[in-house]
N, C-alpha and C positions, 0 to 999 in steps of 0.2 A: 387709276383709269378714269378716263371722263369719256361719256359715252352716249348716245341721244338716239334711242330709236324711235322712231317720228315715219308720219305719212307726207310724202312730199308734196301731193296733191288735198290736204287737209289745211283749210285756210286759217284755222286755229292752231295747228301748230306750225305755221311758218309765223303767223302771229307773234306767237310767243319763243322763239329763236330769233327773231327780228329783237323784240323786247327784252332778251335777254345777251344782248349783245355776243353770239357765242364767238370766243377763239379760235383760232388752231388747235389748239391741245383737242379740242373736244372729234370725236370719231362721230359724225353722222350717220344713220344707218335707215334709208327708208325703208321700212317693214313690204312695202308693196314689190317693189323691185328687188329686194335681197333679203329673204324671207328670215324668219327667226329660225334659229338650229334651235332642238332641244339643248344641247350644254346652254346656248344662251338662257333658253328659259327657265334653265336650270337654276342658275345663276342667278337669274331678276329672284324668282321664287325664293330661296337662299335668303335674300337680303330683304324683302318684301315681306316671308310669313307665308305664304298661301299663294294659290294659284289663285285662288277667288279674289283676290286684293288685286290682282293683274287684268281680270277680265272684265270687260264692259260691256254693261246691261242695258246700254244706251246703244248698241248697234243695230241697225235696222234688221240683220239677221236675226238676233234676238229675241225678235219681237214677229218676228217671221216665221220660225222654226218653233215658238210658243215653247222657249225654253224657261219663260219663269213660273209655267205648270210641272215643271219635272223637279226631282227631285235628283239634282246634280251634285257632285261629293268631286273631292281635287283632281282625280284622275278627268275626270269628264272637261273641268274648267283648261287643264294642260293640254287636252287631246282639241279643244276646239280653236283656243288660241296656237296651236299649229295646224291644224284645216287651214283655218281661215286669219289671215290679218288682221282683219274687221275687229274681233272679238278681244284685240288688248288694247287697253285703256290707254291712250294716247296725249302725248308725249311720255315715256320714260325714261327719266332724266338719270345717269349711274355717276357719280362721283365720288373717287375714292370704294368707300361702303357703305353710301349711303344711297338712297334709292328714292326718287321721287316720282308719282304715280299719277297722272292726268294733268287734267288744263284750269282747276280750281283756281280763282285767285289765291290761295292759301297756300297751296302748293308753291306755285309760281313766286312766290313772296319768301316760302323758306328757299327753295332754289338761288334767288337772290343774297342771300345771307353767307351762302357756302361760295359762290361763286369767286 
């Protein structure tokens, strides 16, 4: 499976779908209009490690809801990344079974590699 869920109105990652020339084969999926199911997030989780690996601490809610005074454990990281789209780390990239998680050049560069 090749699979890309992405913010369609996120100019970083149209960015980096532009830059990475995607195919056909690849299933887009904006998180904003066609929300993540749990199986899906099940799924990223699975192959990622952790819900925490999935969720992003760079979202203005984040930082709004003064979530890095609490003391959050995986249920909490899985329950906010489905509230809210905001809170997963954006683009991620699913190939095969491997799993790429943000907009790092690094990231972006192994994504390259597999492509």
């Amino acid at each position: 499976m090749k699979k890309i869920y992405y913010l369609k109105t996120c100019n970083t990652c149209t960015r980096i779908l532009k830059e990475l020339n995607i195919d056909k084969e690849f299933i887009l999926q904006d998180i904003k209009s066609e929300p993540i199911t749990v199986k899906q997030l099940e799924e990223m989780q699975l192959l990622s490690g952790s819900y925490e690996a999935l969720f992003s601490k760079r979202a203005k809610l984040y930082k709004e809801m003064d979530l890095k005074n609490q003391d959050l454990q995986e249920r909490d990281y899985k329950q906010y990344i489905l509230d809210h789209y905001t809170f997963l780390s954006r683009p991620v990239i699913i190939i095969d079974n491997q799993i790429f998680i943000g907009s790092s050049k690094k990231t972006i560069e192994a994504v390259k590699t597999v492509i």
